[in-house]
SELO-18483 format. One record per residue: x, y, z of N, C-alpha, C, CB in turn. Coordinates in steps of 0.1 Angstrom, whole numbers, always signed. Glycine has a CB too. Layout:
<mises>
     nxx     nyy     nzz    caxx    cayy    cazz     cxx     cyy     czz    cbxx    cbyy    cbzz
       X       Y       Z       X       Y       Z       X       Y       Z       X       Y       Z
...
</mises>
This chain:
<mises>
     nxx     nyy     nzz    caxx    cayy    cazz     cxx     cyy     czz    cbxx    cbyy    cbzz
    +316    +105    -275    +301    +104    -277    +297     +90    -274    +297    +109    -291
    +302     +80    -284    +298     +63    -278    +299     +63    -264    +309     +50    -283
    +314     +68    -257    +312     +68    -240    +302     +65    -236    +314     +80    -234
    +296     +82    -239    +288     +87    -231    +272     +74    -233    +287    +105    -235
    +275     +77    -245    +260     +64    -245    +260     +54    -235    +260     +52    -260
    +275     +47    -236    +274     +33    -229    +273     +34    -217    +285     +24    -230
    +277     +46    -207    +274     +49    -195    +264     +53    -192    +280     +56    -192
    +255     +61    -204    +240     +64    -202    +235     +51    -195    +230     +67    -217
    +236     +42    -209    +231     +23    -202    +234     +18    -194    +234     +11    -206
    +250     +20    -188    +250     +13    -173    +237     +21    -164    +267     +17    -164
    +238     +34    -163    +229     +42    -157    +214     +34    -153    +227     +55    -167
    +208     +34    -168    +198     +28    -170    +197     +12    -163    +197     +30    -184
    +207      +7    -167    +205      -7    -154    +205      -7    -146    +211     -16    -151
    +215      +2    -140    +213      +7    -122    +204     +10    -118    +218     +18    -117
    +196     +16    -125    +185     +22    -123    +171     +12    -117    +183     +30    -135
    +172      +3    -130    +166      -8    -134    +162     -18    -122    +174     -14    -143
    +179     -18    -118    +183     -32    -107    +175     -25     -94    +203     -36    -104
    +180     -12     -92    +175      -8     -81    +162      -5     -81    +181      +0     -75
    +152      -3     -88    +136      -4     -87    +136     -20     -83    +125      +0    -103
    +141     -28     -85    +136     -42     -89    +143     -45     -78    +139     -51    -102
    +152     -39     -65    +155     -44     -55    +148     -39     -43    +168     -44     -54
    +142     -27     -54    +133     -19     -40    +121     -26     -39    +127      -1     -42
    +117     -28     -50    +100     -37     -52     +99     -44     -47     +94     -42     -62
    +113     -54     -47    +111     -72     -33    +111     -63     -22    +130     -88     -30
    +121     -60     -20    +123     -54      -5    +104     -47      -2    +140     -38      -5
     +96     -39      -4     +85     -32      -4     +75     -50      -3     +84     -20     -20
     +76     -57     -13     +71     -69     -15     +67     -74      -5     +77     -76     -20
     +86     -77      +2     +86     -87     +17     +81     -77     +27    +105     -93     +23
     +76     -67     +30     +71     -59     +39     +57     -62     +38     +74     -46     +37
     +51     -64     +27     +37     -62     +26     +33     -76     +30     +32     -57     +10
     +41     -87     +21     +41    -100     +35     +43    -101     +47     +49    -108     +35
</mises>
């Protein structure tokens, strides 16, 4: 069960990082 939590949270960073790499990227376009 802890596992699964801590992998939920990687999830959740992944997740995280990639909005926040899509948004520059979207960013530098709109520049």
């Amino acid at each position: 069960m802890f596992k699964s939590l801590i992998r939920q949270d990687d999830n959740k960073k992944i997740v995280t990082i990639m909005h926040i790499f899509y948004a520059k990227r979207d960013y530098g376009k709109l520049l």
